[in-house]
N, C-alpha and C positions, 0 to 999 in steps of 0.2 A: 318665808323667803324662797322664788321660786330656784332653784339647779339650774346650773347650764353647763356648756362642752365649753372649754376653754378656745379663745380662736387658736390657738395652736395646734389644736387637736381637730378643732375643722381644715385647719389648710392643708392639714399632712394626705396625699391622695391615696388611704388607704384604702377605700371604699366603703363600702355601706353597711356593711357585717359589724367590722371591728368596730367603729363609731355606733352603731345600732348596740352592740354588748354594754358600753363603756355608758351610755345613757340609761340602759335598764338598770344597771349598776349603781349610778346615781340616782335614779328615781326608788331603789327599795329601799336607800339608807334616808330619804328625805321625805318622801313619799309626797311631794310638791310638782306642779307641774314644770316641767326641763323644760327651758329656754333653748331653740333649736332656729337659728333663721336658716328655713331652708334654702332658699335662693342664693345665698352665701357658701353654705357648703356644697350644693350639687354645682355650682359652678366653679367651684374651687379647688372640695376632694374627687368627685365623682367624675363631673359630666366633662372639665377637659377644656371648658370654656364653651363648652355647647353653646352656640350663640343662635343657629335656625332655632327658629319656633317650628318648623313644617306648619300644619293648616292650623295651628290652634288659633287664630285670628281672622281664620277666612267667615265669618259673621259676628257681630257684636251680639253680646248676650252676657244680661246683668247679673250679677253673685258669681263671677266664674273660681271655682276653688287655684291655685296658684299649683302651674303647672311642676313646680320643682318638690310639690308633696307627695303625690303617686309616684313618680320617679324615683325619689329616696325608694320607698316602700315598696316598689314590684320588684325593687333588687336586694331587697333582705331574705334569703332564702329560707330563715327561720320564721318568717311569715308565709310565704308564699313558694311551695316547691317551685324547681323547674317543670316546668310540663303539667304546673297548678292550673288550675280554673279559676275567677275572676270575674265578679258580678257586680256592678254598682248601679243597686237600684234608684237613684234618684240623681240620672246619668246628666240631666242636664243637654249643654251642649256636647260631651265628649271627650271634657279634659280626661278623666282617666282611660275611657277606651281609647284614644289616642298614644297616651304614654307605656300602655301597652299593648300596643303595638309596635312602639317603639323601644320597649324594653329591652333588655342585653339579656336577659333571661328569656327562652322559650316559652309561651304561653300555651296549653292546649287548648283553650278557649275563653274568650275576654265578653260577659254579654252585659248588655244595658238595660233598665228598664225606665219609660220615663213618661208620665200622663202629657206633655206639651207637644203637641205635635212638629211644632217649628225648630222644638229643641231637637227631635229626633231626626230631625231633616237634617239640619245642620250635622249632627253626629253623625250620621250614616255619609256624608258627603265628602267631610272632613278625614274620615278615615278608610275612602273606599280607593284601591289601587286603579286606574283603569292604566292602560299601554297609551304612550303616548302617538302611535301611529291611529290608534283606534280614536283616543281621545281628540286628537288637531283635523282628523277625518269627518267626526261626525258633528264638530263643532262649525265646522265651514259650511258643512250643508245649514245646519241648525240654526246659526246666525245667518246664513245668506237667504234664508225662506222669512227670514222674521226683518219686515223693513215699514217706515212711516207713511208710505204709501195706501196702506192697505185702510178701508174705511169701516171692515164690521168690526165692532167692540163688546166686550164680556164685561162688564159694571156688576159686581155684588151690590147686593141687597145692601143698605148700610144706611141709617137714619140720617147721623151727620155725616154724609162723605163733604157735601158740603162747607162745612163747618170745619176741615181737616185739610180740604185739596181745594185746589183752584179749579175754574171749569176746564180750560186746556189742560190740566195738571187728570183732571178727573178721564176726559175723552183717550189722551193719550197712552196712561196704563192700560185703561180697559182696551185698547186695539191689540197691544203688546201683548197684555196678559191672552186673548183671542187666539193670537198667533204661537203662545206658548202650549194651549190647551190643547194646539193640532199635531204638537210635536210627539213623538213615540215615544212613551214612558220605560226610559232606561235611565243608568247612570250619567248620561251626560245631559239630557234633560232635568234631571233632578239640582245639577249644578245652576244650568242656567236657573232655574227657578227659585235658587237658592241667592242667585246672583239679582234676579231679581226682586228679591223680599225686603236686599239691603239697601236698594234703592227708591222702595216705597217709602219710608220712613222720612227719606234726604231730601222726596220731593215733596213733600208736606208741609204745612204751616206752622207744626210743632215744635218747640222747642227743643234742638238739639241737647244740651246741655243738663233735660231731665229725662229719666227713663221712664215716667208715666206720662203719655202724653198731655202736654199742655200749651197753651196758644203762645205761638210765640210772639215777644214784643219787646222791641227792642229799648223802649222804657225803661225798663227793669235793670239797664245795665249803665253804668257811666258814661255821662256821652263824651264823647273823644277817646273814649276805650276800643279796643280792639276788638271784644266784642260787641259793641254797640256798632259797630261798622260790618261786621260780620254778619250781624242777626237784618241789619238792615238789606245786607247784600240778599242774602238767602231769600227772605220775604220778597225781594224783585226779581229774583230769578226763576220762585217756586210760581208765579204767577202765570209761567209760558215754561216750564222746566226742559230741558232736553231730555227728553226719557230714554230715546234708544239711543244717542251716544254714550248717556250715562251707564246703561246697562252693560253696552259690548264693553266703556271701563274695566267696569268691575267685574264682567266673566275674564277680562285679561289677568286680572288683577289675582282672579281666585286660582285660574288654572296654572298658571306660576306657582302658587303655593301648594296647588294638587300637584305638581311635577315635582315639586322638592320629596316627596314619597317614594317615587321611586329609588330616591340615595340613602332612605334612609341607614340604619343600623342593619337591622333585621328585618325581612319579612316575615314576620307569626304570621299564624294565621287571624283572618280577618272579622275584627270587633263586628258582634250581631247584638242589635238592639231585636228581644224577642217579649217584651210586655212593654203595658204602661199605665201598672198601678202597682207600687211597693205593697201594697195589705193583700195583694194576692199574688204572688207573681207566678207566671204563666209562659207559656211558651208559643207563641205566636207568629206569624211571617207577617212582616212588612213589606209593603210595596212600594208601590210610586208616593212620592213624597209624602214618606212618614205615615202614611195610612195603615193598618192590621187590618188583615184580613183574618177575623176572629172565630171564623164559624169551627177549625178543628183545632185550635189551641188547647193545649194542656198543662199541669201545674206540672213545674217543674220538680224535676225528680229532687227528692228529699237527701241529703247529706251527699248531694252532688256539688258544692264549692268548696274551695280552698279558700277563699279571701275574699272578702268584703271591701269596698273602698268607696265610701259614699260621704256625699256632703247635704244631710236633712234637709227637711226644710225647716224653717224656724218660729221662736213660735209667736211672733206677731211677721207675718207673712210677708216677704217680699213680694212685689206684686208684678211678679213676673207675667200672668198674662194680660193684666191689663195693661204693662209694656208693651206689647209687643202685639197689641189687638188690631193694630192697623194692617198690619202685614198679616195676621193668620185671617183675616176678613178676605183681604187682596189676594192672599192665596187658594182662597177656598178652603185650608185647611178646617176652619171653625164658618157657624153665621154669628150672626151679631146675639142672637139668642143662644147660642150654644157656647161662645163667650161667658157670657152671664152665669151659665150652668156651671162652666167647667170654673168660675172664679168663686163657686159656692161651696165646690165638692174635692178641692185639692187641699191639701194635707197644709195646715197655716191659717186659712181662709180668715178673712176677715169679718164675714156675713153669717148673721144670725137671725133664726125669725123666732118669734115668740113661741111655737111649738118647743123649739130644742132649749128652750133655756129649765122647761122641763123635767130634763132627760138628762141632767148633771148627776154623776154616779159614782161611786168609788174606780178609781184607776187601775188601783193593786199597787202604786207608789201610794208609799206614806209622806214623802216629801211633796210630790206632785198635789195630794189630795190637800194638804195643808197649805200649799199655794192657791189650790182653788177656794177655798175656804174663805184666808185672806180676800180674795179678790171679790166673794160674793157681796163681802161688807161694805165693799167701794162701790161697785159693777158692775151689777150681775150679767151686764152683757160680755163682758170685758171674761167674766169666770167661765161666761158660757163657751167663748171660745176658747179660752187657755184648757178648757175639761175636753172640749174639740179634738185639740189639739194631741195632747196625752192619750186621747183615747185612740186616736190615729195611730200615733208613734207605737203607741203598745201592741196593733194590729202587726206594723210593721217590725218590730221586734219578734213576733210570734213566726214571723214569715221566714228571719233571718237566722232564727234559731233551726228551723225544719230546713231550711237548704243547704245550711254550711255540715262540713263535715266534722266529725268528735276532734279537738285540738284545734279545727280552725281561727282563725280570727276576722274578729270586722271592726274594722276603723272605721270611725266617724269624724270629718272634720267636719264644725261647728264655730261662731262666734257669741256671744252672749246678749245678754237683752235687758230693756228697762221694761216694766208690766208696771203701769200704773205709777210710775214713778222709782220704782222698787227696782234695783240691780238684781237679775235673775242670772244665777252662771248655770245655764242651759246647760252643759257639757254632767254635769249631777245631776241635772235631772234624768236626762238620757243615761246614765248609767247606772242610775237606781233603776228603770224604768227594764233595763237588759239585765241588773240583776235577778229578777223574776225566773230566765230562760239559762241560769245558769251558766250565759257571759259573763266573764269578770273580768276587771281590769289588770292590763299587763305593764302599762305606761300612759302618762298621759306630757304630751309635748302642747309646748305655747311658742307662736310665731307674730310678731307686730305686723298688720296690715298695712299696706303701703300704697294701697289704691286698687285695686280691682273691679274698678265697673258695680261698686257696692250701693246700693242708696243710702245716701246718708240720716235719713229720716224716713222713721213711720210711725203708723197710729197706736195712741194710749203710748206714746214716749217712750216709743221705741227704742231712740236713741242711734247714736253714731258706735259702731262696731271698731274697736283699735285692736282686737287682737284676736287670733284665730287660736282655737283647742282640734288639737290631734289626741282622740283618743283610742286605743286600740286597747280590745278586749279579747279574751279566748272563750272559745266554748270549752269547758271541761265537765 
């Protein structure tokens, strides 16, 4: 039977401390995981009714962790001093570096690390301050230099663009994208290109409604539905699209939510995404949209964090880049080969070749190794990735142990999985997996999902995800 906080005891606006005590308190005597809906209490004891979001919506990006969990947790001060350090390496778009920078608590520094380039784009965009004299200055030039006028075009390499975009849908980015290539790489470029990534997507043939892209067809849906009116409309619009109305749209759209920053709470100082791979993490400068310039990076200094705050990835993979392959093609971020690569070599993967099925080896969990076990009887491709997997995560455990400091902590929120049929509660594995490094757990909270841009289905039955695990561990 899992614990929870009474809603009485959420609504009172004590803050974050006294409600943080009164849970650790219940979880030693039950030792189950506490029922915590945070979005209930941060808007109820905490946040005041905080209703802006600030940028955390200025680009779609699927699994986003629910922004009223870092929130709780960057203002627990017995997790995270004032004037703590703050690292979430699998940053994603930026929900946590956002939230602290928003924090009521000072941060000395908040860093990200995150292998997706598009995801670092977005991060850096979303939580970068610019002046708004500077910012409506160089956006006037910037949009008034970029018009439908103009005939040379920049077309990525891309097998099926066809197969995705219409030919005016095709000619018209590629003039736009031209015209953005010429623009000077600073932070108000990087917006607009930001702005235009969310529009690649909207003018395509794919299916809004799924996050891998697939053809869209208005079949599929009831006719006389809403969406069957819908998907029909889209399909006759994406065939001649308005690209650069669409675009100045949505840079309006974003720079609105870039200005809500400037009211924020607090200005901390400003979230740097400085790697992007968790199994090593490094210290690096990022440039123009989300790129490392990697030639003098170095490992970050050893027992230099206070706090951890990351959301894994899991372990039959969301397929976050092949979401999102249209637009890193569009941007140049990735080519269509470097796709492929990077959908082989992220931490989840789906993809197995016959050499690694191999190369399946003890983990150093005994619960993990006994899950691979299991799954060899059924799968062997199936064990070969779940042993992938583990063996990644343990990488990245080893990473997390050498950067946090003695007492620190690292949260992981997590949802669980089906592997072959089989309910797997991920949250014991990851913390068998950190018992190894001498993390132990100090709590572990459960929160019902309520939609966040989740897929609801993946491979080997994956399964639909209904509840999120906060688990936070200490190093001692």
């Amino acid at each position: 039977m899992k614990c929870s906080l009474p809603d009485k005891e959420l609504s009172e606006p004590t803050g974050s401390n006294s409600s943080w005590t009164e849970l650790l308190r219940k979880y030693s005597v039950s030792r189950k995981p506490c029922g915590l809906n945070f979005r209930f209490f941060m808007r109820r004891a905490v946040s005041n009714g905080r209703a802006d979001s600030y940028t955390h919506f200025i680009h779609s990006y699927p699994g986003k962790i629910l922004r009223h969990i870092p929130s709780f947790l960057l203002n627990i001060a017995n997790l995270c001093p004032e004037e703590g350090v703050v690292l979430d390496p699998f940053c994603g778009s930026g929900t946590v570096l956002l939230e602290s920078l928003l924090s009521r608590k000072q941060k000395s520094g908040t860093f990200g690390v995150e292998i997706n380039p598009l995801g670092r784009l977005v991060s850096k965009v979303k939580t970068t301050l610019i002046e708004v004299e500077v910012l409506d200055q160089k956006l006037g030039d910037y949009l008034g230099f970029i018009n439908d006028k103009a005939t040379k075009a920049s077309i990525p390499e891309y097998s099926k663009m066809g197969f995705w975009f219409s030919k005016p849908a095709i000619e018209k980015l590629g003039v736009t994208r031209h015209q953005l290539e010429c623009l000077p790489a600073d932070d108000v470029s990087d917006l607009i290109w930001l702005s235009f990534s969310s529009i690649v997507r909207k003018v395509s043939l794919a299916d809004p409604y799924v996050p891998p892209p697939i053809k869209l067809k208005p079949s599929k849906f009831p006719q006389d539905s809403a969406r069957f009116y819908k998907a029909k409309e889209l399909l006759q619009r994406n065939q001649d699209p308005p690209v650069l109305e669409m675009l100045n749209k949505e840079v309006a759209k974003n720079v609105e939510k870039l200005k809500t920053l400037q009211g924020a709470p607090k200005a901390n100082s400003r979230p740097e995404i400085i790697w992007k791979d968790a199994r090593e993490i490094r210290i690096g400068r990022m440039g123009y949209k989300g790129r490392f310039q990697e030639g003098n990076a170095k490992l970050l200094d050893g027992k230099s964090i206070d706090l951890i705050i990351t959301s894994p990835p899991y372990l039959s993979a969301q397929k976050y880049i092949r979401s999102q392959k249209l637009q890193l093609i569009w941007l140049g971020l990735l080519t269509e080969s470097e796709v492929r690569v990077m959908e082989r070599e992220i931490i989840g993967s789906e993809h197995t070749s016959a050499k690694e099925l191999s190369t399946i080896a003890e983990t150093g969990s005994r619960k993990a190794d006994d899950l691979i076990e299991w799954a060899k009887r059924k799968s062997p491709e199936v064990a070969c990735r779940t042993y992938k997997y583990f063996h990644n995560m343990t990488k990245a455990m080893h990473e997390f142990h050498r950067v946090l400091k003695d007492g620190g902590h690292l949260v992981m929120i997590l949802g669980n999985n089906r592997l072959l049929g089989r309910p797997i509660r991920t949250y014991r594995y990851l913390i068998d997996l950190a018992d190894q490094y001498s993390m132990k757990p100090k709590i572990v909270l459960r929160d019902k999902i309520r939609g966040r841009g989740m897929f609801t289905t993946r491979n080997d039955s994956g399964g639909l995800i209904t509840d999120e695990y906060v688990v936070v561990l200490e190093k001692v």
